[in-house]
MDAnalysis code that builds the backbone (N, CA, C; Angstrom):
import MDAnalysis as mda
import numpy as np

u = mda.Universe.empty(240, n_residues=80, atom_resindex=np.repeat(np.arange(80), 3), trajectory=True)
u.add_TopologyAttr("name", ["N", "CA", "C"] * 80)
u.add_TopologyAttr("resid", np.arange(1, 81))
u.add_TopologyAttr("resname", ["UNK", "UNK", "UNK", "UNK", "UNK", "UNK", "UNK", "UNK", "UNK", "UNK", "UNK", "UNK", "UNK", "UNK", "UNK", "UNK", "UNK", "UNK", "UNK", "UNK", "UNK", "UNK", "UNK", "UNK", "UNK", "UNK", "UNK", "UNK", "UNK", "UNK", "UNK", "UNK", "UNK", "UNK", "UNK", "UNK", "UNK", "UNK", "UNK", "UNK", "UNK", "UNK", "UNK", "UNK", "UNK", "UNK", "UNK", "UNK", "UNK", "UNK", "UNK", "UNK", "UNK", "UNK", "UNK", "UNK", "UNK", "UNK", "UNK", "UNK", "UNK", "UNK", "UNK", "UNK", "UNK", "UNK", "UNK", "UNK", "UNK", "UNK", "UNK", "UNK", "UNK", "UNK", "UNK", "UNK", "UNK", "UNK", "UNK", "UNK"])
u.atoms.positions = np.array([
    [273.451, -20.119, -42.587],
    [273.553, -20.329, -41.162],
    [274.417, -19.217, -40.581],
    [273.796, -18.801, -39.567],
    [274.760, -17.506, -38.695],
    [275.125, -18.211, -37.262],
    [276.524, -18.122, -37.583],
    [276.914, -18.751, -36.043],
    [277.768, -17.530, -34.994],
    [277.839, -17.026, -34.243],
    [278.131, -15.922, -33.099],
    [279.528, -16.877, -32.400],
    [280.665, -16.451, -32.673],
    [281.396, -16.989, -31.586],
    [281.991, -16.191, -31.183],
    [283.196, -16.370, -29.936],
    [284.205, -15.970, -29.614],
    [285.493, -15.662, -30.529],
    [286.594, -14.438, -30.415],
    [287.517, -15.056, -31.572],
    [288.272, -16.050, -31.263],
    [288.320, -16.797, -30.668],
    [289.289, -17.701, -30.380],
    [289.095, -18.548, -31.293],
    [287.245, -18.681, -31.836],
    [287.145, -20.117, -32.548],
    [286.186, -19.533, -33.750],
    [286.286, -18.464, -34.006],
    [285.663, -17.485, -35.260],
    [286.305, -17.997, -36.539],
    [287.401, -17.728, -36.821],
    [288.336, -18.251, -37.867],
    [288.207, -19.995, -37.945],
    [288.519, -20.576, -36.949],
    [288.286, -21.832, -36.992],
    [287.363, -22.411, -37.558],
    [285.945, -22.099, -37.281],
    [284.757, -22.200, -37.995],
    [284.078, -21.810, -38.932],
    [284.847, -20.917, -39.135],
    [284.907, -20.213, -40.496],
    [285.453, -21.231, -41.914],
    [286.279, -21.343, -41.265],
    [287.507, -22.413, -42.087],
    [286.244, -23.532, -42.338],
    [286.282, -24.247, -41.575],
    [285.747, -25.420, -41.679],
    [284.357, -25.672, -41.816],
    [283.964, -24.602, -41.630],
    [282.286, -23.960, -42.474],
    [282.367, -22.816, -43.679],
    [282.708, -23.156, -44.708],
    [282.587, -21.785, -46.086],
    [281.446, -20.994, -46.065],
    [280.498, -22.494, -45.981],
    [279.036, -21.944, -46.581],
    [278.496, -21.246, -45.085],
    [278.765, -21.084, -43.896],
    [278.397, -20.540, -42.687],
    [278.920, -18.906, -42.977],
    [277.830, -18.146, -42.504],
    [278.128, -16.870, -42.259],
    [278.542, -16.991, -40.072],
    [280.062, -16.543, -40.150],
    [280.582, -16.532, -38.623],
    [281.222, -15.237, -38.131],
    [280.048, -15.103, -37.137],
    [280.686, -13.627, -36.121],
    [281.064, -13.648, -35.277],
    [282.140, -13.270, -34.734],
    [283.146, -13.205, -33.266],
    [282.703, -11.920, -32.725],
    [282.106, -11.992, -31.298],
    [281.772, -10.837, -30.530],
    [282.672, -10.830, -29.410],
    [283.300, -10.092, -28.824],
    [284.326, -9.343, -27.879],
    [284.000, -8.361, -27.714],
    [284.242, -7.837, -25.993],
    [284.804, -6.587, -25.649],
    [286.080, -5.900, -25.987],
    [287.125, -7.053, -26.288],
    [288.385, -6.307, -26.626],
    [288.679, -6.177, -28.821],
    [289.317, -5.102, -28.654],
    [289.265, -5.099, -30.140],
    [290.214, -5.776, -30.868],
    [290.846, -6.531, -30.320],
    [291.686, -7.640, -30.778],
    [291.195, -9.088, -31.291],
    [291.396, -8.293, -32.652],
    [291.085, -9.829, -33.445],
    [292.452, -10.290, -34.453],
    [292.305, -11.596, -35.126],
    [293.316, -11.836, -35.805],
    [293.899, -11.004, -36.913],
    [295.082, -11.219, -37.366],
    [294.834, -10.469, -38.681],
    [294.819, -11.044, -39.797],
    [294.470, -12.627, -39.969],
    [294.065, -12.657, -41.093],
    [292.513, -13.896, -40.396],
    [291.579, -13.340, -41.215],
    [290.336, -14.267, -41.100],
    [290.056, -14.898, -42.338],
    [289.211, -15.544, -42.379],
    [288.514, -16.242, -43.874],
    [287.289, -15.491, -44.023],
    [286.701, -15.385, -45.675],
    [285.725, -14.651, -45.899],
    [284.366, -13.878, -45.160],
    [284.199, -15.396, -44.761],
    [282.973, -15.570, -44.434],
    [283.170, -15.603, -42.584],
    [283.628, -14.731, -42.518],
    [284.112, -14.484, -40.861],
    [283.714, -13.496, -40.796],
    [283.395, -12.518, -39.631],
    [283.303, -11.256, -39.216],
    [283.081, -10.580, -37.821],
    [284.017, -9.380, -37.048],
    [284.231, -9.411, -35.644],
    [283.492, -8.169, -34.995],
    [282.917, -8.402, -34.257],
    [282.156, -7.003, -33.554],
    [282.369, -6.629, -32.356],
    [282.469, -5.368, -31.904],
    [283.160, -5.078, -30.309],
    [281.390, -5.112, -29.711],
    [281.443, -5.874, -29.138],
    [279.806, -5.571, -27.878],
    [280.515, -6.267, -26.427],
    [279.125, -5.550, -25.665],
    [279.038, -6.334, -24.463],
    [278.048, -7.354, -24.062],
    [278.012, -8.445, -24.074],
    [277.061, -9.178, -24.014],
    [275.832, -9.016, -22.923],
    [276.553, -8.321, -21.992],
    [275.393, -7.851, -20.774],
    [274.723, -6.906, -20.919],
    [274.877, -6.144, -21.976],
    [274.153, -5.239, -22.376],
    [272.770, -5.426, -22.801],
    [272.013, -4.570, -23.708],
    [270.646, -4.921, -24.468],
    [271.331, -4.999, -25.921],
    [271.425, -6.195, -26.665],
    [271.296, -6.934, -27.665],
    [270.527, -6.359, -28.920],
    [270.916, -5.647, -29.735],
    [270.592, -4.528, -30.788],
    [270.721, -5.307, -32.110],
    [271.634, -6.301, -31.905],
    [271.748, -7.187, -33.049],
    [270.328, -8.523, -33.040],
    [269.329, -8.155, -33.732],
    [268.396, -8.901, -33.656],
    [267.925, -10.172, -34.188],
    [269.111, -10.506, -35.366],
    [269.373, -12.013, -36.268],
    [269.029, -12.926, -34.979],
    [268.201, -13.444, -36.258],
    [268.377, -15.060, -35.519],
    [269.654, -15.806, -35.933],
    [270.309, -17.018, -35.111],
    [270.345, -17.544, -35.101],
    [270.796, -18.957, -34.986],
    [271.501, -19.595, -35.386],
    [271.491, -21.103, -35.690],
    [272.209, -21.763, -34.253],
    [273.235, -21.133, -34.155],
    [274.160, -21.573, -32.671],
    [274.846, -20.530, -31.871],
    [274.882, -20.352, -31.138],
    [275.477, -19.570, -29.803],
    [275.995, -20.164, -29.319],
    [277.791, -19.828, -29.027],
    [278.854, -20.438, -28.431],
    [279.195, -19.467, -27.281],
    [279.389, -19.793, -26.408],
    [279.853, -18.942, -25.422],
    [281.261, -19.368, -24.321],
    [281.667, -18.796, -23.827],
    [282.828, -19.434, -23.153],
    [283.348, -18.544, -22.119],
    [284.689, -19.234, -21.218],
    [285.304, -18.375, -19.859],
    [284.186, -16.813, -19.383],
    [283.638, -16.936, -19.374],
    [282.296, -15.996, -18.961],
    [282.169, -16.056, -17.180],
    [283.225, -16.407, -16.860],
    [282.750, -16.818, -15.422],
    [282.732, -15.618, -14.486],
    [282.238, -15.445, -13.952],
    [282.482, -13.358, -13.297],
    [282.151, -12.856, -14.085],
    [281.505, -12.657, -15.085],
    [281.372, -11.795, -16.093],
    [279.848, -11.613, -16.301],
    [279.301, -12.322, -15.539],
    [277.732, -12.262, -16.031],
    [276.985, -12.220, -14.991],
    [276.258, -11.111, -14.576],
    [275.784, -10.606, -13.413],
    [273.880, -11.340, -13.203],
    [274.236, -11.589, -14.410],
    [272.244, -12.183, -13.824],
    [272.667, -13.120, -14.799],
    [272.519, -14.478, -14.696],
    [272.925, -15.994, -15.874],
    [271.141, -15.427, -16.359],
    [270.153, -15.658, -15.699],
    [268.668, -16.201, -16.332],
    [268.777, -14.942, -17.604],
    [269.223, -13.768, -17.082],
    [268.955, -12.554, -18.200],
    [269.650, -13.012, -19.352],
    [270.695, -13.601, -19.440],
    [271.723, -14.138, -20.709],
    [270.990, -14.723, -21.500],
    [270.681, -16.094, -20.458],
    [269.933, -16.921, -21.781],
    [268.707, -16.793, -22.067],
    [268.042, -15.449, -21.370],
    [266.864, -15.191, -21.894],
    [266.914, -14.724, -23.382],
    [267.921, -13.894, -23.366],
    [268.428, -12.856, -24.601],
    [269.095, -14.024, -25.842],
    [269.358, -15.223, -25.076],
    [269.786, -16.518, -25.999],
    [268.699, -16.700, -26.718],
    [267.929, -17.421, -25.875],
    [267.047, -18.479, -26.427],
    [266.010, -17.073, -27.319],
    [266.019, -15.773, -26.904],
    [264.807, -14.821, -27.975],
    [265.462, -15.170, -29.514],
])
């Protein structure tokens, strides 16, 4: 299972999922400094075009508010 979060809750779910492969996407390059294995953090912009082409399993998203100039384009790029 590939789950995409924020770092706020990357590690968290990490933790409490082993068997989950979990990625934290940010604009800022501040991540923790210590994660669990099966964690991993990438600098993107989500408004961008989406190069990372995995499917899958859950998309978490959060405080996004001002930040997203067309909502329908987001979750178009979600739900592909």
């Amino acid at each position: 299972m590939h789950i995409p979060l924020t770092k706020a809750h990357t590690s968290d779910v990490a933790e409490k999922y082993p068997e989950t492969q979990v990625k934290g996407i940010d604009v800022s390059p501040i991540f923790p400094t210590w994660i669990p294995p099966n964690a991993n953090f990438e600098i993107d912009d989500y408004n961008l075009e989406w190069l990372d082409m995995e499917k899958y399993d859950m998309i978490h998203l959060r405080e996004l508010l001002g930040t997203v100039p067309h909502w329908p384009d987001l979750y178009q790029k979600v739900y592909q």
